[in-house]
C-alpha positions as CSV (number, residue, x, y, z in Angstrom):
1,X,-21.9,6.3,-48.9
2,X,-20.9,9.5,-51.0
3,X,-17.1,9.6,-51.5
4,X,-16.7,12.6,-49.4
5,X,-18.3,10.9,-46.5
6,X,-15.9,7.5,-46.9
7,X,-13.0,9.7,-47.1
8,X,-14.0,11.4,-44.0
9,X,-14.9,7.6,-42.5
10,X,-11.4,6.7,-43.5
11,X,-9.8,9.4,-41.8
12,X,-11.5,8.8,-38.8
13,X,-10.4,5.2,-38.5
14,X,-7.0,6.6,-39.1
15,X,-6.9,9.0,-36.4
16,X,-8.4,6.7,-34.1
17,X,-6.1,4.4,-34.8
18,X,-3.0,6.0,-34.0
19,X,-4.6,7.8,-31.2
20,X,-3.9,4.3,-29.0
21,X,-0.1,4.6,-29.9
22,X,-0.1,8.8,-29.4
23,X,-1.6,7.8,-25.8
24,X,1.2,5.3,-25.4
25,X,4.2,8.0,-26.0
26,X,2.2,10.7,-23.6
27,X,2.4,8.0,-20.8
28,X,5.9,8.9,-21.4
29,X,5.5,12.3,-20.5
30,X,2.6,12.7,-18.0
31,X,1.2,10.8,-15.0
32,X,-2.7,9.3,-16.0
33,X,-4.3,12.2,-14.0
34,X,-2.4,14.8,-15.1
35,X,-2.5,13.7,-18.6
36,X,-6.4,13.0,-18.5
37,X,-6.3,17.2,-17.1
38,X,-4.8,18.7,-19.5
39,X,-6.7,16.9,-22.1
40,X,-10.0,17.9,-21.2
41,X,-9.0,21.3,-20.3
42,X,-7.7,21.5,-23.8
43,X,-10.7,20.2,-24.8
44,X,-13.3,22.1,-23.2
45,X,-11.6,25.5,-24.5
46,X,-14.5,26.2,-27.1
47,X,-17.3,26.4,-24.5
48,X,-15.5,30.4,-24.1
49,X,-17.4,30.9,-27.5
50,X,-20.4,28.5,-28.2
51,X,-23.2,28.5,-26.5
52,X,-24.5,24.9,-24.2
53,X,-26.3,22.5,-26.5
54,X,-29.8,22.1,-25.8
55,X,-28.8,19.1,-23.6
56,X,-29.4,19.1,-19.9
57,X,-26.6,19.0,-17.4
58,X,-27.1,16.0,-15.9
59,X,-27.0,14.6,-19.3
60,X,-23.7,16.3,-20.3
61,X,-22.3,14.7,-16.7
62,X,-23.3,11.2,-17.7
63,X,-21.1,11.7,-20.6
64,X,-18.3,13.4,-19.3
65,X,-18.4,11.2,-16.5
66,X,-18.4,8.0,-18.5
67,X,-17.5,8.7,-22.5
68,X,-15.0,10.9,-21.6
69,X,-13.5,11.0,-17.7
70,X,-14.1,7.3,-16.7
71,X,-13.5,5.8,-20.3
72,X,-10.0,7.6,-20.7
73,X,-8.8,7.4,-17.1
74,X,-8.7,3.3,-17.0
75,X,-7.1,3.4,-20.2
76,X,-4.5,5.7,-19.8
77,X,-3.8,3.8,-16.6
78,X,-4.2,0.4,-17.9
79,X,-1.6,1.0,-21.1
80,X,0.8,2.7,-18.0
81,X,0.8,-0.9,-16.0
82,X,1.9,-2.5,-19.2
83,X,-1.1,-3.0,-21.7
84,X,0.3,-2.5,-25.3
85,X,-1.6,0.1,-27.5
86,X,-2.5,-2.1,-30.4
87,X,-4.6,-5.0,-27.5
88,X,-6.0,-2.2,-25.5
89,X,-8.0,-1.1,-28.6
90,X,-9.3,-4.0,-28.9
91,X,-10.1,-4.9,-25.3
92,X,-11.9,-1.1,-25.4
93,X,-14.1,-2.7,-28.4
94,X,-16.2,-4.9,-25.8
95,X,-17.9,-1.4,-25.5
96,X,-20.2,-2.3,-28.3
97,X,-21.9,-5.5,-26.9
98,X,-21.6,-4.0,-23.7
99,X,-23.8,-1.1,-24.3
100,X,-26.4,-3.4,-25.7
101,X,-25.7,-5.3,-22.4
102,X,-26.7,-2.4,-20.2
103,X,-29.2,-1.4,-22.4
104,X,-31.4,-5.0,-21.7
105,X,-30.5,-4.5,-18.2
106,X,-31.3,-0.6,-17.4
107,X,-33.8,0.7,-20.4
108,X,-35.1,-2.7,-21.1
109,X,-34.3,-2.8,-24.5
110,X,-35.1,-6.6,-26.0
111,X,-31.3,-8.3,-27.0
112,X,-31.6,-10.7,-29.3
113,X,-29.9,-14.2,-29.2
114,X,-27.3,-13.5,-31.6
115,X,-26.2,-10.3,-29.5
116,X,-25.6,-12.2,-26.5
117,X,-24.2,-14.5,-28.4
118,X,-21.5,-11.8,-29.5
119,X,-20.7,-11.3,-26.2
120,X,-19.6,-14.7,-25.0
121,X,-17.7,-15.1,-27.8
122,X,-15.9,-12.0,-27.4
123,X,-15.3,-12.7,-23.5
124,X,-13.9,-16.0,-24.6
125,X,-11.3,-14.2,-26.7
126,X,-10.5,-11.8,-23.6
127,X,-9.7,-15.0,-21.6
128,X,-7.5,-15.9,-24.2
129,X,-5.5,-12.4,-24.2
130,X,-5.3,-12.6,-20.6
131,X,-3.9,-16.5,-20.9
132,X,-1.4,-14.6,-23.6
133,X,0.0,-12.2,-21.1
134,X,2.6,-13.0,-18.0
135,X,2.6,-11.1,-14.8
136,X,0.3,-9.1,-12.5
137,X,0.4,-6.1,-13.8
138,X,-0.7,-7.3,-17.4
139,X,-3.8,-9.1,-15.7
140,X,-4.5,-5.9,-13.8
141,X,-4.0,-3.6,-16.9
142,X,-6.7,-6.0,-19.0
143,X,-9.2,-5.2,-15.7
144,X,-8.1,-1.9,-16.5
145,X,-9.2,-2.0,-19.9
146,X,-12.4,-3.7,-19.9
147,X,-13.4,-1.2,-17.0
148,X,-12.7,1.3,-20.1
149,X,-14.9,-0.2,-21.9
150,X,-17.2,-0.7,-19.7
151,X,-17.6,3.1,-18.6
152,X,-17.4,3.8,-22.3
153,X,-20.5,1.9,-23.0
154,X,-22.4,3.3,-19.4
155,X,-21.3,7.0,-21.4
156,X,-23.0,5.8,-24.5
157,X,-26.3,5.3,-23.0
158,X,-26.9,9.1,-22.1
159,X,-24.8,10.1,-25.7
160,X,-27.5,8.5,-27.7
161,X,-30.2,10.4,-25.8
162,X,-28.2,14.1,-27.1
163,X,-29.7,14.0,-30.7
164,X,-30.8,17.0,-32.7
165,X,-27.9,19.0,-31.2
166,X,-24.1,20.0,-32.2
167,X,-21.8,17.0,-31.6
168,X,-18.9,19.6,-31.5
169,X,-20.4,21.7,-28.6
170,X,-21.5,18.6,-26.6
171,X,-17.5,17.5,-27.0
172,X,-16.6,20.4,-25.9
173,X,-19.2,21.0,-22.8
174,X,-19.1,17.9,-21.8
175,X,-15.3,17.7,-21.6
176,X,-15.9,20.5,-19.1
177,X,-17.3,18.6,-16.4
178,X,-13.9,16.0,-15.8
179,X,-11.8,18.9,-15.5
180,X,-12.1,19.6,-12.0
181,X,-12.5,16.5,-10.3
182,X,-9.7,15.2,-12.4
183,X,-7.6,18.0,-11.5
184,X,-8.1,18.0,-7.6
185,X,-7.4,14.3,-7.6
186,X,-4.1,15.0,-9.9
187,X,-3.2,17.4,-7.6
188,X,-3.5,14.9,-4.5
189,X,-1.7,12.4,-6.0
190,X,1.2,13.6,-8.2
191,X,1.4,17.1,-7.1
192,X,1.5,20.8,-8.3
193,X,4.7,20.6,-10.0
194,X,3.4,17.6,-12.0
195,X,0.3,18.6,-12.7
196,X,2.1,21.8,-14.5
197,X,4.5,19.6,-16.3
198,X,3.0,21.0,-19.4
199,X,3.8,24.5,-18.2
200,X,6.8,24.3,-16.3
201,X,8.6,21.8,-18.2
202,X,7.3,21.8,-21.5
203,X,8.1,19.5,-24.2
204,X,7.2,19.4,-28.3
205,X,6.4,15.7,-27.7
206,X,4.1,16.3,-24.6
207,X,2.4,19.3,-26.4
208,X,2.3,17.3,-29.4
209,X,0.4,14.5,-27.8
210,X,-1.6,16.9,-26.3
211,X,-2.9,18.4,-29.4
212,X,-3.4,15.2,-31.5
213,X,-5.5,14.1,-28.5
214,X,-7.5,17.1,-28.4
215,X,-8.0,18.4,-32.0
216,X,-8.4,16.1,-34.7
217,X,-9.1,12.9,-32.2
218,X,-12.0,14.8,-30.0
219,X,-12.9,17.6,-31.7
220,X,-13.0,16.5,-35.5
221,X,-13.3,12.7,-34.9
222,X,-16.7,13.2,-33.1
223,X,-17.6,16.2,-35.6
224,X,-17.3,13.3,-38.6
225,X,-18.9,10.8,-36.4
226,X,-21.9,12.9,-35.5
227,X,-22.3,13.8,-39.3
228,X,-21.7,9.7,-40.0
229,X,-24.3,9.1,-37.8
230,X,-27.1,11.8,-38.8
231,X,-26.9,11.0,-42.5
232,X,-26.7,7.1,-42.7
233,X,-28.4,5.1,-40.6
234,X,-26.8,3.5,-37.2
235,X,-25.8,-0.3,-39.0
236,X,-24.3,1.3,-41.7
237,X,-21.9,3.5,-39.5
238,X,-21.3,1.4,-36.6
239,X,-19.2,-1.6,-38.4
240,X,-16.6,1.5,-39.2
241,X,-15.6,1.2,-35.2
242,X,-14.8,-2.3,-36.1
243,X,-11.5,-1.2,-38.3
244,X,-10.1,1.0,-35.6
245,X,-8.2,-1.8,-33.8
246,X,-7.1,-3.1,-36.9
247,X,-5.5,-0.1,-37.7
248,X,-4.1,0.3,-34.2
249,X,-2.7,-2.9,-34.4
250,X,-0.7,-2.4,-37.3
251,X,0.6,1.5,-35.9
252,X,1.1,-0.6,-32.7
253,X,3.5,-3.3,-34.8
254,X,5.3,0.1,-36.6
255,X,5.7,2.4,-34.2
256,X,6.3,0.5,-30.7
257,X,7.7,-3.2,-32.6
258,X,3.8,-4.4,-30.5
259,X,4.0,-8.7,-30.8
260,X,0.6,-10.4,-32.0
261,X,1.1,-13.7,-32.5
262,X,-0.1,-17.0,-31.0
263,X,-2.6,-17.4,-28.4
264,X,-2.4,-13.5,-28.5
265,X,-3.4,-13.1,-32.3
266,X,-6.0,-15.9,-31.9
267,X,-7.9,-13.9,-28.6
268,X,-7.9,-10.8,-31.0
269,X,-9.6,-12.5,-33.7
270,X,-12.4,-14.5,-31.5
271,X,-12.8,-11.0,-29.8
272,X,-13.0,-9.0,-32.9
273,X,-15.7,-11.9,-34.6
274,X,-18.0,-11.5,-31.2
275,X,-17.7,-8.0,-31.3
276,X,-19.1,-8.3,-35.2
277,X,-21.4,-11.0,-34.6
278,X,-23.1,-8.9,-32.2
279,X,-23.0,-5.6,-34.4
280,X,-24.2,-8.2,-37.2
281,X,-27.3,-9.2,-34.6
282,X,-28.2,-5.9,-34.2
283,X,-28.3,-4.8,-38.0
284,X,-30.7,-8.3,-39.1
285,X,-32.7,-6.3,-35.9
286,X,-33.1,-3.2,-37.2
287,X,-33.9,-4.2,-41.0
């Protein structure tokens, strides 16, 4: 990999990385739906001056129904009921054996013993993180969290199919579609005035959280990750996903004094080795 493409790789696992603890302190500030809004209507601003990709719209809806709406909504609500940043990134992680999961089961792509293999060694480290945690709501934020993942790797099966095209303006048009729903269902639950907390009661830390979320998070980290992924092949990219909870872990530890130890630290581990046994499967595959 040139240098200029490992810097770029470096920063994205940096920006990702914090992005789990930025989510964390917006919690702070906004209610799930109205935070997932404003996000996406942040987001989708560029579509006032690039065209639509060459992508069809029910394409674009798969992804900013799953990638973006479904995958962000359970984890903005499962780090709310008590999930801590630094576990939730890697609970979201399961979205890599998942997708080759749904994959088997709905385009009939061949899995190979080694990926399943991946999986029930990750879920066995998920059962440990759940043994870890005390109290309802922790057990329902994991749920939470692996429904995350789990819409996160339905979203990638209609991402891989937009190839050829701008990963900016699919970001950007895609993060269009959420916006309503998610805003007539914020408005329902928490209300006008909260839904215009960012208007009517604005904050530098909201607004902050905001923009990290939006800018270099959605629109440059998939800008790099599209670029990764059209000049190297998929197994040399892909283990780069694997360093993102790492580094959330150890913002998570900084920032918010996050615990891993024990039982905790050892689920992490077995859930990080399926999750690279699994990526490791599919590289011996593709050679």
């Amino acid at each position: 990999m040139k240098p200029a493409h490992a810097l770029a790789a470096a920063l994205i696992v940096a920006m990702w990385g914090l992005n789990f603890t930025v989510i964390r302190f917006g919690l702070d500030e906004f209610t799930p739906f109205t935070f997932a809004t404003w996000r996406f209507v942040l987001a989708a601003l560029p579509v006032l001056v690039i065209p639509r990709p060459a992508v069809s719209w029910p394409m674009l809806a798969g992804i900013g129904t799953f990638l973006f709406g479904g995958q962000f909504v359970f984890l903005f609500f499962a780090m709310q009921v008590g999930l801590p940043p630094g576990l939730t990134s890697v609970l979201v992680q399961l979205q890599g054996p998942l997708t080759v999961v749904l994959a088997a089961l709905f385009l009939r792509e061949h899995a190979t013993s080694g990926q399943w293999l991946g999986l029930a060694i990750a879920t066995v480290g998920v059962v440990l993180i759940g043994r870890s945690v005390e109290g309802d709501a922790s057990l329902l934020a994991i749920l939470l969290a692996l429904m995350s993942a789990l819409t996160w790797a339905t979203g990638n099966l209609f991402f891989r199919a937009a190839r050829g095209v701008s990963m900016f303006a699919v970001t950007a048009w895609a993060s269009l579609l959420p916006t309503l729903p998610l805003a007539a269902v914020a408005l329902i639950i928490d209300g006008p005035t909260t839904l215009l907390t960012p208007i009517l009661a604005p904050t530098w830390k909201g607004w902050f959280v905001l923009f990290y979320t939006v800018a270099p998070v959605m629109w440059l980290g998939y800008l790099i990750w599209g670029t990764l992924l059209r000049t190297y092949p998929a197994a040399k990219v892909g283990p780069i996903s694997l360093l993102v909870p790492c580094v959330a872990l150890g913002f998570a530890a900084w920032l918010v004094g996050e615990p891993v130890e024990g039982l905790r630290l050892a689920g992490i581990v077995v859930v990080l080795g399926g999750v690279a046994l699994g990526l490791f499967a599919s590289v011996r595959r593709m050679r």
